[in-house]
C-alpha positions, 0 to 999 in steps of 0.5 A: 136343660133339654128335657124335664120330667113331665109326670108331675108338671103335667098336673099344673099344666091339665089344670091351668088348661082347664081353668083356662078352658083350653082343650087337648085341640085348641093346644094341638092347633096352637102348637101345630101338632095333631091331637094324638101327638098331644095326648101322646106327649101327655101319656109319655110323661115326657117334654122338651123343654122346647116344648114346653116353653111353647106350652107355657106360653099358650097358657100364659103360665111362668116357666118357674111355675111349672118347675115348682109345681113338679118338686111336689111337696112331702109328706113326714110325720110330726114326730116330738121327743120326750124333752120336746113333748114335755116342754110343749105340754107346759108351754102351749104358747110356743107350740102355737108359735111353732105351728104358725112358722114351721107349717103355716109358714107365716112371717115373722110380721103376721106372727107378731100381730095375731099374737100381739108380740114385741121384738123381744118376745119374738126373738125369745120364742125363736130362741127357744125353738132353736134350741129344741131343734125345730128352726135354725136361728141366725143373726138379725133374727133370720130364720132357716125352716125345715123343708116345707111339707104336709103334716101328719099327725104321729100316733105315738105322742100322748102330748099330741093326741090330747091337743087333737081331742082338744082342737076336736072339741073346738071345732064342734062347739064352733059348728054349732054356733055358726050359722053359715053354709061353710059349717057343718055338723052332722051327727048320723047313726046306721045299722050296718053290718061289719062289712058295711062299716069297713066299706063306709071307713073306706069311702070317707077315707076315699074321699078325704084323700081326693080332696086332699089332692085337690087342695094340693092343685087349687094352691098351685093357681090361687091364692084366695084359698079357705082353710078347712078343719074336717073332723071324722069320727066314726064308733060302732055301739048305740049313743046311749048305751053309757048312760046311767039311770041317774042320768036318765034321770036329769033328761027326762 
């Protein structure tokens, strides 16, 4: 291999050179090169591999790192079929199994422990799982995952629009009672104009995106990381403009 893509591996590297407080010139100096040369190297988007072993070692970042770190992970819809949507609904346990496995990728071992399974119980939910298409099942309980990737929930199943309003309505309950600067719970109310609101769905939109990204960086250099639930919801139209005079009532 004598060159690599460097578009993708880049961001490891900017980011391990932040981290490790390493400027465009104290890497130039290193690498015996001028400072244009190495934002030249940068903005090409293209590196021997030379180079780049000479990079890694400045860092004191593994070769393989960066290789991983330019295979960046996809981005599919959870899309269920009727039968799988059907079972799920009447079997929630295995959709739990599910999730943890294919998009958590957690080992069998912590699996078994959070939900107190034997052997057994195990290797029927894999059974299971294996005949609905989602994971391979070999023998000695040897699982094949699909590929790893960021989950988007799909629009169109009624089965997982409902366990989003549930996880929705969880997630609110526990803010309310956690007294911890890690949990929020804001509830705000504007008067916008239209343009306004759209502009308003845009920036939280922005936001959330940029983060997203970051989260996708930070998982490259730490293991320490925190799972974060953000919910958004944004509705034009008055908080109490549905309530009836009965309920006007029991308020007051």
């Amino acid at each position: 291999m004598n060159h690599l893509n460097f578009e993708k591996s880049k961001v490891f590297i900017k980011k391990a050179m932040k981290v490790k407080k390493i400027t465009y010139k104290m890497l130039a100096t290193k690498l015996g090169l001028s400072e244009s040369g190495v934002k030249k190297i940068f903005i090409s988007n293209d590196c021997s591999f030379n180079r780049m072993m000479d990079i890694c070692n400045i860092l004191k970042v593994d070769i393989a790192d960066i290789c991983a770190a330019s295979n960046s992970k996809n981005v599919r819809q959870l899309q269920l079929t009727r039968d799988q949507e059907s079972f799920f609904r009447n079997h929630l346990d295995y959709f739990y199994i599910f999730w943890k496995l294919v998009y958590e990728r957690l080992s069998l071992n912590d699996i078994k422990k959070i939900f107190s399974l034997s052997d057994k119980d195990m290797f029927q939910y894999l059974k299971k799982l294996d005949d609905l298409g989602f994971i391979e099942l070999h023998p000695n309980n040897e699982v094949l995952l699909p590929e790893e990737c960021n989950v988007h929930f799909s629009n169109e199943s009624t089965f997982l629009k409902d366990l989003i309003t549930e996880w929705s309505c969880n997630l609110v309950h526990e803010t309310r009672k956690k007294k911890d600067p890690c949990h929020t719970n804001r509830f705000l109310i504007y008067l916008v104009k239209k343009e306004s609101l759209h502009e308003l769905n845009e920036k939280i939109a922005e936001l959330a995106n940029a983060f997203y990204k970051k989260s996708q960086e930070d998982s490259q250099f730490y293991n320490d990381l925190i799972p974060v639930r953000i919910l958004t919801v944004m509705c034009s139209g008055s908080p109490i403009q549905n309530i009836s005079q009965k309920q006007l009532k029991n308020v007051f």
